[in-house]
N, C-alpha and C positions, 0 to 999 in steps of 0.2 A: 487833654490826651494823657492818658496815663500807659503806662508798662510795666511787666513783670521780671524784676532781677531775679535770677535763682542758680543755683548753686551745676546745674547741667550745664550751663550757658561758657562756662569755662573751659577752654581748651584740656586735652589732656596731659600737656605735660604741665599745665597746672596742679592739674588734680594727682598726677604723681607726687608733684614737689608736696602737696598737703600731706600726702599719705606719708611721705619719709620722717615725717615728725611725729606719727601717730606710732603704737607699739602695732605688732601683726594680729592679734586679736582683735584692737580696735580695728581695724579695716575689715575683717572680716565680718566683722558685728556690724558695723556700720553701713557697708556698700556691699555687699555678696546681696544678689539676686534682686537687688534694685530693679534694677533696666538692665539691659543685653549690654549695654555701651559702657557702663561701668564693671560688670563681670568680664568683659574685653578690659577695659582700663589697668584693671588692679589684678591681669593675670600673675604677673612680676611678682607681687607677694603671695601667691601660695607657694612656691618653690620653696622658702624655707619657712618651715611651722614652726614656732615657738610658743607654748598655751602656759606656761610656766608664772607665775606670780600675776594672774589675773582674774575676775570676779570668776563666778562661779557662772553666771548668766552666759557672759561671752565666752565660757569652755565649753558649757553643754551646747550650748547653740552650734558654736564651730565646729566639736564631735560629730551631734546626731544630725545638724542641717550641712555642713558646710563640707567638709572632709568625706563625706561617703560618696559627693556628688566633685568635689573636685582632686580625690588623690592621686590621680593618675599625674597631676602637674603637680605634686608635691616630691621635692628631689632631696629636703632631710629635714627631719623631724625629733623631736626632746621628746622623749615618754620619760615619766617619772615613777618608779614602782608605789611609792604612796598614794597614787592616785587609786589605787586598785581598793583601797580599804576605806575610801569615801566617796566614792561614787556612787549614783545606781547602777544597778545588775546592767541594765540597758546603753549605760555606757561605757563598762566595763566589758562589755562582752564584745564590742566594738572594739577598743584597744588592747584587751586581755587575751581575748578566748579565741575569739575565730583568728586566723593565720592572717600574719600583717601584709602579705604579699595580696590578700583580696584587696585590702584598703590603701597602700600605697605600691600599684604592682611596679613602678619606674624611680623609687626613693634608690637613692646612689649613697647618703648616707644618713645614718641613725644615731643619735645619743642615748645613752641609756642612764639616768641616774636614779639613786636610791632605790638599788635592788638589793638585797638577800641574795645570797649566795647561791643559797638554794633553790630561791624564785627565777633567779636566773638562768640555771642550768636546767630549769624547766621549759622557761620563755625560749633560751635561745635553740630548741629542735620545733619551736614552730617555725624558725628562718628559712624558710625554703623556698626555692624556684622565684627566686629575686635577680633577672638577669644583671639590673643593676647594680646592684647593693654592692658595694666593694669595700667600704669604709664602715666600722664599728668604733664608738668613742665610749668607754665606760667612766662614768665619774661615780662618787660617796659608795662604791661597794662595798656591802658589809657584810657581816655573817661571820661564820667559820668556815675554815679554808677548805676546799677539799678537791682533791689530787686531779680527778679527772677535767673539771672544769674548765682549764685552759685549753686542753687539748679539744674538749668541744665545743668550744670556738675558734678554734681552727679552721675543724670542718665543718662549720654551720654554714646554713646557705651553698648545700652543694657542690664546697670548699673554692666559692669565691671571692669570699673575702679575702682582700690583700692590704687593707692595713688595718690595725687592731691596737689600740689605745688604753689602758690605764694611767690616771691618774695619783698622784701623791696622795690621796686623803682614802684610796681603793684599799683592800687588805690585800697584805701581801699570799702571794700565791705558790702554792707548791707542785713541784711535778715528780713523776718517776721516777727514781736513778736506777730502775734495771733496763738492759739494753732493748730497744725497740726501732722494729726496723721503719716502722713507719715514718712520713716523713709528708712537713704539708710544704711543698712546694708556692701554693697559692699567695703566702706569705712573703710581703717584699718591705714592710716596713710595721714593725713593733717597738710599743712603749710599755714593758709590763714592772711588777714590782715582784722579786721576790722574798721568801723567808731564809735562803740558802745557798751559800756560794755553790754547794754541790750539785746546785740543779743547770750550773753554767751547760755542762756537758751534754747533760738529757735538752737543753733546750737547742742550741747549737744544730743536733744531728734534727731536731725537727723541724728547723727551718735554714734550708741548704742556701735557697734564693735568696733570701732578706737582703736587704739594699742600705736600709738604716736600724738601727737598733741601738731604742733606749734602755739600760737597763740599769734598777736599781735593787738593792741588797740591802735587808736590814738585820741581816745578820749582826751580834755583838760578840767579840773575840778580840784577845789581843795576841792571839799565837801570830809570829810573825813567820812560820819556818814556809818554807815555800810547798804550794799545795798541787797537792801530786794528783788530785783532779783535772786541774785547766792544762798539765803536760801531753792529756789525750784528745786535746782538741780537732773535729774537724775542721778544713780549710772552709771557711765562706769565703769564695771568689766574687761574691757579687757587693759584699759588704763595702762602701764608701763612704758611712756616718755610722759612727760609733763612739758612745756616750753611756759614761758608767758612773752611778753613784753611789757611797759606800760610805756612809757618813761614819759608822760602826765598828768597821773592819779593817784592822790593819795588813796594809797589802806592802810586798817586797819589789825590787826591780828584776827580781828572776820573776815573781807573779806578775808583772808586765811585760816581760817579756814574751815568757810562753804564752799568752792572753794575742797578740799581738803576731806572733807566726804565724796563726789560723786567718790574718787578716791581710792575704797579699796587698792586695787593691786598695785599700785604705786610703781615703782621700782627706778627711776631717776625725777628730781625736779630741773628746772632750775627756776630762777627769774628777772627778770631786771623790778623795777619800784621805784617809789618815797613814802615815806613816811613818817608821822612822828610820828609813833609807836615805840620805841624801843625796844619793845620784838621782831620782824621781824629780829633782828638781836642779839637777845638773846640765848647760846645754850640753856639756862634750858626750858627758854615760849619755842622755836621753836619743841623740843619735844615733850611736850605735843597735838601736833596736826598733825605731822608727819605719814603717817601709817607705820605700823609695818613690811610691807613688801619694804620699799624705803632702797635700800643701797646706795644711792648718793644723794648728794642734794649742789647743786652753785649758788649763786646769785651777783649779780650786782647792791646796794642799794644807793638810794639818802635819808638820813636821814635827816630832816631836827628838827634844833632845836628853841627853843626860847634863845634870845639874854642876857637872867638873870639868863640862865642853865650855870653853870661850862663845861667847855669844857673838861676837862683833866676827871674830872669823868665819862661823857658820854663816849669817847673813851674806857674804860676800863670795859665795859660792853659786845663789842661787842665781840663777837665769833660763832663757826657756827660748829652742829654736828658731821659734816663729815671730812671739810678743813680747812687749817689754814686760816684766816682772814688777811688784808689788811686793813685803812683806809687810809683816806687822808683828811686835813679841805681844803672846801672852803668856806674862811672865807667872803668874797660878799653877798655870796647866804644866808650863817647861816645854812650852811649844809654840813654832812660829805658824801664823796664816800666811798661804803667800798664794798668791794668783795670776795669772796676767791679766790685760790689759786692752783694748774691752772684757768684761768679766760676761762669760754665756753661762752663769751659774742659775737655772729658772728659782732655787731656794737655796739659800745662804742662811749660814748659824755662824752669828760672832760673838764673842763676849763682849760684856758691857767696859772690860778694861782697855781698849783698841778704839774706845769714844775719840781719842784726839790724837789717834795718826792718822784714819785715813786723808786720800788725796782730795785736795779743793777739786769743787765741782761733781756732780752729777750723771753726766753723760757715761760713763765709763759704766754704771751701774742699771743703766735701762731696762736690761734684758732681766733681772732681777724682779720676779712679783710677790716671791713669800720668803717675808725676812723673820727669822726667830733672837731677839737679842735676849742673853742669859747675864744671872751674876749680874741685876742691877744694882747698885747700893743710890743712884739720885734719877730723879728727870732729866736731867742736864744732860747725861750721859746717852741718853733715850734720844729726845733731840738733840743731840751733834750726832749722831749715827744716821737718824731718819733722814736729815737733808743731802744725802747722798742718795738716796734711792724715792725716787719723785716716782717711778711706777709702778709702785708696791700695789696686791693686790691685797693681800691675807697677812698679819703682824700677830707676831707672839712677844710678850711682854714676860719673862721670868725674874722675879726678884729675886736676890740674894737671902736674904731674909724676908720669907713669907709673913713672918710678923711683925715688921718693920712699917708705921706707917711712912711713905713718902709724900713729899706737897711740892708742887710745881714751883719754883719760883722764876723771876723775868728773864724770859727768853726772846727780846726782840732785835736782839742782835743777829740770830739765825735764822735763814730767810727756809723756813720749811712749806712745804708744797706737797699735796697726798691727795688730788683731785682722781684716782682710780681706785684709791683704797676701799674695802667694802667688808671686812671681816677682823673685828681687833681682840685679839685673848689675851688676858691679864691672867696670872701669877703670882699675888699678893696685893699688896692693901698700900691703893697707890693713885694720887693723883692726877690722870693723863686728859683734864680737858683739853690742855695745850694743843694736843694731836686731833680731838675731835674737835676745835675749831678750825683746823687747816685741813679737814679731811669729810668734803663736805656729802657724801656718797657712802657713808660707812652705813649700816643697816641692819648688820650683827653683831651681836657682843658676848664673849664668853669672860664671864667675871664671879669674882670670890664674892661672898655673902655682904664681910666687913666693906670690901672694895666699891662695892655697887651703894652701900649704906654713906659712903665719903662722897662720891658724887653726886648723891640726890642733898646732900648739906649742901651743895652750892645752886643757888635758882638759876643761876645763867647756864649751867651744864643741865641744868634737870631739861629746863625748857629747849635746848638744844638735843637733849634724847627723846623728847615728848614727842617732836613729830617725825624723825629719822629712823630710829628705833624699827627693823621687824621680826626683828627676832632676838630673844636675849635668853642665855643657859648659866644660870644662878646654879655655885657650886659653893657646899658647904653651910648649907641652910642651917642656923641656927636655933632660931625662935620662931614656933608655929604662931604665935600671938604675936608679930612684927605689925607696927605699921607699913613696914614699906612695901607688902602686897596690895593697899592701899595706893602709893606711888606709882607703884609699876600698873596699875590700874589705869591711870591718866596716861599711860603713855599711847595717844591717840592711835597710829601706825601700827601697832605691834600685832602680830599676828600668831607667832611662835615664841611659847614660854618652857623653859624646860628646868626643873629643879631637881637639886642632889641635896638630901638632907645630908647635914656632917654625920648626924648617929643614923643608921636605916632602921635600927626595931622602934624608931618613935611611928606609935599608930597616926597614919595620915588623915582617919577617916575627915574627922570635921575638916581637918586642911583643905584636900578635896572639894567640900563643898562651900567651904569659907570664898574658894577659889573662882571656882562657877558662880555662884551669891556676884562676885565683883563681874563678870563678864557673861553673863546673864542676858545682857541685849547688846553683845560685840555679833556683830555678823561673822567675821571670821578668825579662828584660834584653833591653835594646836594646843595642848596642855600635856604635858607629860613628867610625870611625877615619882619620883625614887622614892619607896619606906614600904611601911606594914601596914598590911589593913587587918583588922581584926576579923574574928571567925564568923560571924554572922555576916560581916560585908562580902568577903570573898566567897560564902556557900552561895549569895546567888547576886553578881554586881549587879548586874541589868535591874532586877527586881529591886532592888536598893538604891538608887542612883533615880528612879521612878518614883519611888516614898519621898525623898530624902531631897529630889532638888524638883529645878524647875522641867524638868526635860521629863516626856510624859510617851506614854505607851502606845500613841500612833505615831511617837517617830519615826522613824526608820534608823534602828539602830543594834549595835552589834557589838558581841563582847568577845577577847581572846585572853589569855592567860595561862601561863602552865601551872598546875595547879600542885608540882608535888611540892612548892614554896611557898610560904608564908609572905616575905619580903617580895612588894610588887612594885609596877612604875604604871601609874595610869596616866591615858591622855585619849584625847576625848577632840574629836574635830566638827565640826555644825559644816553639813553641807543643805541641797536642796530635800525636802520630803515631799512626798506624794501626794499625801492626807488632808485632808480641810482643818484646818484651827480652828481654834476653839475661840472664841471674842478674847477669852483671858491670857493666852498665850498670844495672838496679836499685840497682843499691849506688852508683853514682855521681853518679845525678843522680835529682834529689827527683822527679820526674814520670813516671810509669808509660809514658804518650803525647805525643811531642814531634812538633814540625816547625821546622823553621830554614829562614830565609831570611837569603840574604848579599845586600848587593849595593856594588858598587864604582863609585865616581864619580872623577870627576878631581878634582884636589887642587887644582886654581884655580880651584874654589866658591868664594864671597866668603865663604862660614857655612856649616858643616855643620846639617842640619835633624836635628832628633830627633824621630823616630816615637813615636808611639804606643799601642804593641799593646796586645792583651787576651792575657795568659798564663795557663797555670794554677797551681794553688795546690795546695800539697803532703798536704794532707789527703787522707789515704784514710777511707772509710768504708764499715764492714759493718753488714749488717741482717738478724734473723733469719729463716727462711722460713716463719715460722709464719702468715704475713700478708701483704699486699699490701703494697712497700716501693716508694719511686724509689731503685735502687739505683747506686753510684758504686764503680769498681772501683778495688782497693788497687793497692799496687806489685808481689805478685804474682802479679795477676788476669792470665788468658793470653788472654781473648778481652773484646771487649767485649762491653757489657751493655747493654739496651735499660733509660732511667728508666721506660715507660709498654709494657706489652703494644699491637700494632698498635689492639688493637680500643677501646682509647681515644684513638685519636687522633681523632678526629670534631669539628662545628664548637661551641664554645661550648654554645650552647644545648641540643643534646644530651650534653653530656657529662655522665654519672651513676658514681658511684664510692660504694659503699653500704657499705662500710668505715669507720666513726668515725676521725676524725682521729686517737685516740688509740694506734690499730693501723696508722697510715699514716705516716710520717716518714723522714725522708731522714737524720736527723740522731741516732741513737741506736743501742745493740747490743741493746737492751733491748726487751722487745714493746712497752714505752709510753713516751713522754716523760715523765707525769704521775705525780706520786706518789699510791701509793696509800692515803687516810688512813683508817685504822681505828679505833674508838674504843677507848680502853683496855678492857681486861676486868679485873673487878672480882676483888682478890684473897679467898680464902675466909673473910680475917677479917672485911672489910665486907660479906662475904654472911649470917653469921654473926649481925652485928647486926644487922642488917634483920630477923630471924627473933625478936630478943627482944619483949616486952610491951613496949606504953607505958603510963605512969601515966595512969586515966580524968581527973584535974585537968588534963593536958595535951593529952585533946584535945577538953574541956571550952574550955577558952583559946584554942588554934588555929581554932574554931569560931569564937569570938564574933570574935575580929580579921579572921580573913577575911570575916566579914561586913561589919565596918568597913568592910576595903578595898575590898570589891565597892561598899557606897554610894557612897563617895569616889571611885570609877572613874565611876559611873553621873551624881554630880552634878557632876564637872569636862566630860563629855561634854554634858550637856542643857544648862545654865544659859549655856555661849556659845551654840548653836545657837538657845535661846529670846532671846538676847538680839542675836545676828546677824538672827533675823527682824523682832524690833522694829524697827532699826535701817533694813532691806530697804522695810519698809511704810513710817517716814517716809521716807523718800529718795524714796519711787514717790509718796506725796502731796504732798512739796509742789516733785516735779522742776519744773513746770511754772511756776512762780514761779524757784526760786531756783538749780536746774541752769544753767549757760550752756557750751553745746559750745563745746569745743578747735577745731571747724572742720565745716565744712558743704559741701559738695556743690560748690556755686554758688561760694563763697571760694577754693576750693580743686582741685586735681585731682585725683581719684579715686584711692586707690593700689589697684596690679596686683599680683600677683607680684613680678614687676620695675619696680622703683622709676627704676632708672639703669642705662643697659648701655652707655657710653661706650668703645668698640673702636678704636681709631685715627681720632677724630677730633682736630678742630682745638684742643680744650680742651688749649693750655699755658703759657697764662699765671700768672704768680704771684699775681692778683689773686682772691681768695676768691669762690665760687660757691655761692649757698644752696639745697638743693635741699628741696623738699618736698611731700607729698600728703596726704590727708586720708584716714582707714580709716576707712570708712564703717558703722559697725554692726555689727562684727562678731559672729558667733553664738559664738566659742568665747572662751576667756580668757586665751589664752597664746599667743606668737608669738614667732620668732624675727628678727632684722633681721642679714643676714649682709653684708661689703665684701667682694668677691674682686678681689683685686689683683696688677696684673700691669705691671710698664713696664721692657725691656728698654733705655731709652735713658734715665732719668730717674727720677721718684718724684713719688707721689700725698701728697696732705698731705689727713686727715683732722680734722675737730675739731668741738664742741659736735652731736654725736648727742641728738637730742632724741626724745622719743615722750611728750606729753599729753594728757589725758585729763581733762574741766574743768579744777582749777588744779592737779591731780598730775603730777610728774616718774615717767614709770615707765622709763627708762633708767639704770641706775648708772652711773658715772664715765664720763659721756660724754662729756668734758673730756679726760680722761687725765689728769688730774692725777694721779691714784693710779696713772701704769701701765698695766696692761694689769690689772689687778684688775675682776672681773668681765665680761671676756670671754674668749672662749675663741679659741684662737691657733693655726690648724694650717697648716705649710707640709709640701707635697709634698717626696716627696726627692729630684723631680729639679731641685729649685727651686735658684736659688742664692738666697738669701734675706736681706734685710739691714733688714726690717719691724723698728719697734720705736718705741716711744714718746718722742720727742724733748724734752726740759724743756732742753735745753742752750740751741739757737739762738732766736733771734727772729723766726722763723719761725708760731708758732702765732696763730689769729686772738684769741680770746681768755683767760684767764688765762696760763697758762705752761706749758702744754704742748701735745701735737698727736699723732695717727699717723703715724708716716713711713714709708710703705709703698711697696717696690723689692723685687717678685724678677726676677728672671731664667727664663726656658726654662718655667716654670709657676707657677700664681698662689700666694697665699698666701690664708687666709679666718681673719677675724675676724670672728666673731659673738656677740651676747648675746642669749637668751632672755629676755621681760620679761611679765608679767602684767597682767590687768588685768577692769575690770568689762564683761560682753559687753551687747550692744547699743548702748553709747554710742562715739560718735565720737572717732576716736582721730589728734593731730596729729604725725605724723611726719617730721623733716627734719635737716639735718647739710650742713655747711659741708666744699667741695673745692677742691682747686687741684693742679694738677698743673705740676710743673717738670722741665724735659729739662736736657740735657745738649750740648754743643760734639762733637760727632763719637762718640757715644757709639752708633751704628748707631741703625735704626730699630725693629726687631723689633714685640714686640708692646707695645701699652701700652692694658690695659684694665683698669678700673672697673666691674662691674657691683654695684648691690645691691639685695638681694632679700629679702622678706617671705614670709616660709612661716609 
């Protein structure tokens, strides 16, 4: 007898738990339109799209198959504007052209990164008639600034957007300063960046409603006289977070003050700027200007002194209303740091002379993901700074002397840790394997020419960036005839190269194809290149780039440049093409289907930008035709292939595909994925004795034991169930005396489904919040108590989950003391996820530990199933506090929890 194991036969909250390990494209690629049962299964991930750093196969497929046919359930989505300039027209016109409300008409929120300024004040008047859309996140905006652009995203989407996000790495933004009466209401929580303290004014009267507002200034000024702009403030009544960063700009305690009348209501008060007021960090002056309804208040202060002030006396001034206080001298500058305590600073700049005051330990510094240390003169100095801050995401490295080599020496005395890092920029000519072996997630590098030439000298660091490595931006190119384009060659991973020659009128041509020559059969790469091309290349590239490399005139390719410049930056991306290959380009390059796009900028960009495409991947796969396949053509293949006959492209709900999973796969040569297990066949010598006599004493013997055993079966089953009723019957006579309920009706509020659905409100204070309801009788015996968490700018703190039932605890480790031991922990894959159980800081309400729960882009869920006796009343409740972040955007930040 044999049978078929196969990959359907699994329950589905198996095949959930599979998918949480996979990224969201692979589940699309893999399971959309299978069977009906699994487009049921894997609704849960289309809600949040993420097509961001994946092959090029599984983007166009999710575009053109996947997303037209399911965006109605998609609730937020990443578009990336580079994708626009390497895709085909066909999928482009899908994400680009026609109005996103066709394609996602119920998306609630949007990311938008690497736009042009330009492109984007275009994109954003396609926003229309989105009932949902209320959330906008912009990241890497670039361009040149221009005026009106803020304001129309305001009113985009028929001014229902109400919270609206820039990022640190966005260009800062300008607005009006003549009086205008308009005013967007719609607006209740903004994170933008500006170029001008003057636009404080203009921005204020435009958003009356606002509820949180982050905002940053990079204005540079050291007029200290108080500024008779922020004296004309309107009142925001509705303002209760407000956070100001001003790394540049020296501000006074009269400019906090008047900043600060406009903010009756003010419940939370972050600060990051420079000064040299010392009442700004006085608790007595800082009260007097406080309002009366702030119960929080953090800053981040550069104090600066004069050089014939006693030092020791100035430190002993500082303190601060709410937290305890921190300084630190650096003594260079003639200025103190001084902070409190936890620090909600999202990016900190210290100098490298403040290496060994800060405070033992880490936890103080979590809220921290982009540290800039300046004025290195060693490593040493590098790590004793980094092991204070374990959740850094983005690190800038500035030496003292850029022409200084530095070399690492033994640092195993300091226990450093960088498991979130993912972005490291150097500043001279400097040794830092140290960091990229404790920072195992790093995957960009922005480095000096000499710098990057010092670490490929060492084979342990090379081989450490060979497969990490996907993006690296080489500044100050020296030698067009380098080996080490050669090096960076091996670096398997790499996908984004961006180079800044030191001189730009050195002619790049041969560079250029020196470059392509090396990546010639990569599937996928960006390439962008700062210098001069000579007069024959630039009068016609395409035509030249056709001659001159491997890339050939059925590509699908396309060129941009301005052309009143001579100094250009070429880069050049291999997506899918249309066209049949030639036998000799199969042999050359990994991808069957390409498209390139070049484009050429001037070479007095202040920073080349790195795109970031979706390429494909070199796998080919065949599938036999004995079956329904989603089929993917080899290198080959002469025409394309449709993944789905027309007549299953239909909406969701109709789609039926009556072929077992086991006969349908994208991913095999074989008719099944699943093995087929058969039970052994017995050979003729065990058939043999089966066929002999047994002796009548043996089955004389066999009798009487198995009758044993059946008694033995029959009195372990009866004798608890007669003694579970005993038990049943006293409990029911004498509840009435000696039962006393966990909670009652009248004590307590009734629990729902949903216990807690906290979506961007006002809860972010560090002070503990006890939530609780009373489960009224329930008819069944088992329930579950799920947290779904979500806070794009901060982190939720979980503790003491309780659920009793007279004097019984029926929740396990609802402390966390043990961990996460009995409950169950699933993050989406488009999550960025950094949930986990904290015993380190001092942060937990009580014993010594806590949940600390932060994802990104979609939530995380923790849940435990608990038991219990039905009809009696059941007291469930658990201790919350949520804590934000200093510029850390707004995005979303929800808590809901629920009882099923």
């Amino acid at each position: 007898m044999s049978f078929l194991l196969s990959f359907e036969h699994l329950p589905d909250e198996i095949l959930i738990h599979i998918c949480q390990y996979l990224h969201g494209a692979d589940i699309l690629f893999s399971f959309y339109n299978l069977n009906t049962r699994l487009n049921t299964t894997i609704t849960g991930f289309y809600r949040y799209v993420n097509l961001t750093a994946v092959s090029y196969k599984q983007f166009e497929y999710a575009v053109r198959d996947v997303l037209p046919y399911t965006g109605s359930l998609v609730r937020s989505f990443i578009l990336n504007g580079n994708w626009e300039t390497i895709i085909s027209k066909e999928l482009s016109s899908i994400l680009f052209i026609s109005h996103i409300s066709k394609l996602f008409p119920r998306i609630e929120k949007l990311v938008i990164k690497w736009f042009q300024s330009d492109k984007l004040l275009s994109f954003i008047d396609t926003l229309q008639n989105l009932p949902e859309l209320v959330e906008l996140d912009i990241r890497f905006l670039k361009g040149d600034t221009i005026d009106s652009l803020l304001e129309n995203i305001f009113s985009a989407n028929n001014h229902r957007l109400s919270i609206i996000s820039f990022d640190y790495e966005s260009v800062d933004l300008n607005l009006s300063d003549k009086e205008n009466s308009i005013s967007y209401t719609n607006i209740e929580q903004l994170t933008v960046n500006l170029t001008l303290s003057k636009y404080i004014l203009s921005l204020f009267h435009l958003i009356p409603n606002v509820s949180r507002l982050y905002l940053s200034i990079d204005e540079l000024s050291n007029d200290t006289k108080c500024k008779s702009i922020i004296s004309h403030l309107p009142s925001l009544i509705h303002l209760i977070d407000f956070q100001l960063r001003t790394v540049n700009l020296f501000w006074t305690f009269e400019d906090i003050s008047q900043l600060l009348k406009s903010m009756p209501l003010l419940q939370k008060l972050t600060l990051d700027l420079r000064t040299d007021d010392k009442r700004l960090v006085c608790k007595e002056d800082l009260c007097t200007i406080l309002p009366n309804s702030l119960i929080q208040m953090s800053y981040f202060i550069r104090l600066y002194f004069s050089k014939t002030e006693p030092k020791i006396e100035i430190e002993n001034l500082f303190s601060s209303p709410y937290s305890p206080v921190v300084s630190m001298l650096d003594s260079p500058r003639h200025r103190f740091i001084i902070y409190t305590i936890p620090c909600n600073s999202y990016a900190v700049i210290l100098p490298a002379t403040i290496s060994k005051q800060m405070l033992a330990g880490w936890d103080y510094m979590d809220q921290t993901k982009d540290l800039h240390i300046c004025d290195i003169t060693s490593i040493m100095e590098i790590l004793l700074i980094l092991q204070h801050f374990r959740r850094l995401k983005v690190l800038t490295i500035d030496a003292k002397d850029r022409l200084q080599i530095l070399t690492s020496s033994s640092s195993s005395s300091i226990n450093l840790k960088l498991p979130f890092l993912k972005q490291i920029e150097v500043s001279g000519i400097l040794d830092f394997s140290p960091i990229l072996q404790v920072a195992p997630n790093v995957d960009y590098i922005i480095i000096y020419f000499d710098c990057l030439k010092l670490l490929f000298e060492n084979e342990l660091t090379f081989r450490l960036l060979q497969t990490k490595i996907i993006r690296i931006n080489i500044i100050d190119w020296v030698d067009l005839d380098s080996d080490l384009l050669e090096q960076i060659a091996q670096l398997t991973s790499l996908c984004h190269i961006v180079i800044t020659l030191k001189d730009p009128n050195l002619i790049i041509d041969d560079f250029v194809l020196k470059i392509l020559s090396f990546w010639k059969d990569k599937s996928r790469l960006s390439i962008d290149i700062k210098g001069t091309l000579t007069v024959e290349t630039r009068t016609d590239l395409r035509q030249w780039l056709f001659k001159h490399s491997h890339i050939k005139s059925d590509d699908s390719f396309s060129v941009e440049f301005p052309r009143k410049s001579l100094r250009r930056r070429f880069k050049t991306g291999k997506t899918r093409r249309k066209t049949k290959k030639s036998s000799h380009l199969a042999r050359t390059l990994i991808t069957p289907k390409q498209q390139h796009s070049t484009k050429l900028h001037d070479s007095n960009d202040v920073k080349p930008i790195v795109s970031k495409p979706a390429y494909p991947q070199s796998a080919s796969q065949k599938s036999s035709s004995d079956h329904t396949y989603h089929l993917i053509p080899s290198i080959s293949t002469e025409k394309k292939m449709k993944l789905f006959p027309d007549t299953t492209k239909m909406t969701l709900p109709s789609i039926v595909i009556n072929k077992p999973l086991s006969t349908i796969t994208r991913f095999t040569k074989k008719s099944s994925v699943f093995p087929v297990i058969q039970e052994p066949q017995q050979s003729p010598e065990k058939k043999k004795k089966k066929g002999k006599r047994i002796a009548p004493w043996m089955i004389v013997l066999c009798s009487i034991l198995s009758c044993l055993l059946v008694t033995g079966i029959i009195l372990a089953i009866v004798i608890p169930l007669i003694t579970k009723q005993n038990e049943t019957i006293q409990i029911s006579t004498n509840s009435s005396s000696t039962t006393i309920p966990a909670c009652t009706a009248a004590s307590h509020t009734p629990c729902s489904t949903i216990i807690l659905q906290d979506i961007n409100s006002g809860l972010s204070s560090t002070s503990w919040t006890y939530i609780s309801c009373c489960y009224i009788a329930p008819t069944i015996s088992q329930s579950t108590i799920e947290f779904i968490i979500q806070a794009d700018s901060g982190n939720w703190l979980i503790d003491d989950v309780s659920a009793t039932q007279g004097h019984g605890e029926l929740i396990s480790n609802g402390g966390f003391e043990y961990g996460i031991t009995n409950w169950t922990f699933i993050v989406y894959p488009n999550a960025t996820s950094t949930t986990n159980v904290d015993s380190v800081s001092n942060n937990h309400r009580t014993g010594f530990a806590y949940l600390y729960g932060s994802s990104t882009n979609a939530p995380d869920y923790v849940k435990q199933t608990f038991s219990f006796i039905s009809g009696q009343n059941i007291l469930i409740g658990f201790w919350e506090s949520y804590m934000t972040s200093l510029g850390g955007g707004f995005g979303t930040i929800e808590l809901t929890v629920t009882l099923t």
